[in-house]
C-alpha positions in Angstrom: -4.6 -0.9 40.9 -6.4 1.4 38.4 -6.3 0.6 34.5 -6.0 2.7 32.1 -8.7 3.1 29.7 -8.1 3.0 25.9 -7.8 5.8 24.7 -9.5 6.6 21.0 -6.4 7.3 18.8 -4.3 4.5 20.3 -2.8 1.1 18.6 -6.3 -0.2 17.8 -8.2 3.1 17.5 -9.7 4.3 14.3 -7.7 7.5 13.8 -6.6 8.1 10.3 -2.9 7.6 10.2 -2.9 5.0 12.4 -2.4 1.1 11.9 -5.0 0.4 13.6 -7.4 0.0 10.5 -7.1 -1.7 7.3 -3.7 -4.0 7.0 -0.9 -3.3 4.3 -1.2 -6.7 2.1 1.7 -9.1 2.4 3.5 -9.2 -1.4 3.6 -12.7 -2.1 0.9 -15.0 -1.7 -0.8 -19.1 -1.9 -2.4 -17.4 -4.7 0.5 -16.1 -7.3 2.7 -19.0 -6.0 -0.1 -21.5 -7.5 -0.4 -19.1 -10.5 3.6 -19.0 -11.0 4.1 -22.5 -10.5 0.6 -23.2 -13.6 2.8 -20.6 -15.6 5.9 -23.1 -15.6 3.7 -26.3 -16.5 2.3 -24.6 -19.5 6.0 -23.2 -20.4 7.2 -26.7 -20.0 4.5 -28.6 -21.9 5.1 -25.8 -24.8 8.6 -26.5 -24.9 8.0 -30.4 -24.8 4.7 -30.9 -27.0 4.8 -29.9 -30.7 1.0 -29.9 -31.1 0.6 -26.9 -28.7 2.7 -23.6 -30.3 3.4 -19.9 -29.5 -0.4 -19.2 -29.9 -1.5 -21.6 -28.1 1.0 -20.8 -25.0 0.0 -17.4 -24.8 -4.0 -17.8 -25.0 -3.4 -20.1 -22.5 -1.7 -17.9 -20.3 -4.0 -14.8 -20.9 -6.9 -16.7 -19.9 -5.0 -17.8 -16.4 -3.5 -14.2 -16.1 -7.6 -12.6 -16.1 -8.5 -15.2 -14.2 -5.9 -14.6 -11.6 -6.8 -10.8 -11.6 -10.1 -11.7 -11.4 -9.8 -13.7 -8.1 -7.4 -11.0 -6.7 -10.4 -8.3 -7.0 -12.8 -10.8 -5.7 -10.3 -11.1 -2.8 -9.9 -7.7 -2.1 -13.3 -6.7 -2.2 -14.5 -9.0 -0.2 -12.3 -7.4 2.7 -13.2 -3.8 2.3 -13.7 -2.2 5.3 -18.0 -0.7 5.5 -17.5 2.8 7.1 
């Protein structure tokens, strides 16, 4: 029996428009779970502990925010596709 080759624009081929090239990211991640569940902690220990305040919270939380985005970029640049 005689196969059929693959032909350039198929499932896998690297036609624009098709999904054979760079894949949609997934929304949600390990990543912002880790991030979300840090976020809690710090909202929790700022509730709790008198010695940290408002200011303190939110430096706190811009720092691990930049940090985040940071690591995202990294992430995503580190998967770019070299045409």
């Amino acid at each position: 029996m005689a196969t059929i080759p693959n032909e350039p624009g198929g499932p896998r081929g690297g036609m624009p428009g098709t999904w054979g090239g760079a894949r949609m990211p997934i929304p949600g991640n390990a990543e912002f779970a880790v991030y979300f569940i840090i976020e809690v902690i710090f909202a929790i220990i700022w509730i709790a502990a008198e010695s940290v305040n408002t200011h303190d919270w939110v430096w706190f939380s811009t720092i691990l925010t930049a940090f985040y985005i940071l690591s995202r970029g990294i992430a995503k640049a580190s998967r770019v596709l070299e045409q």
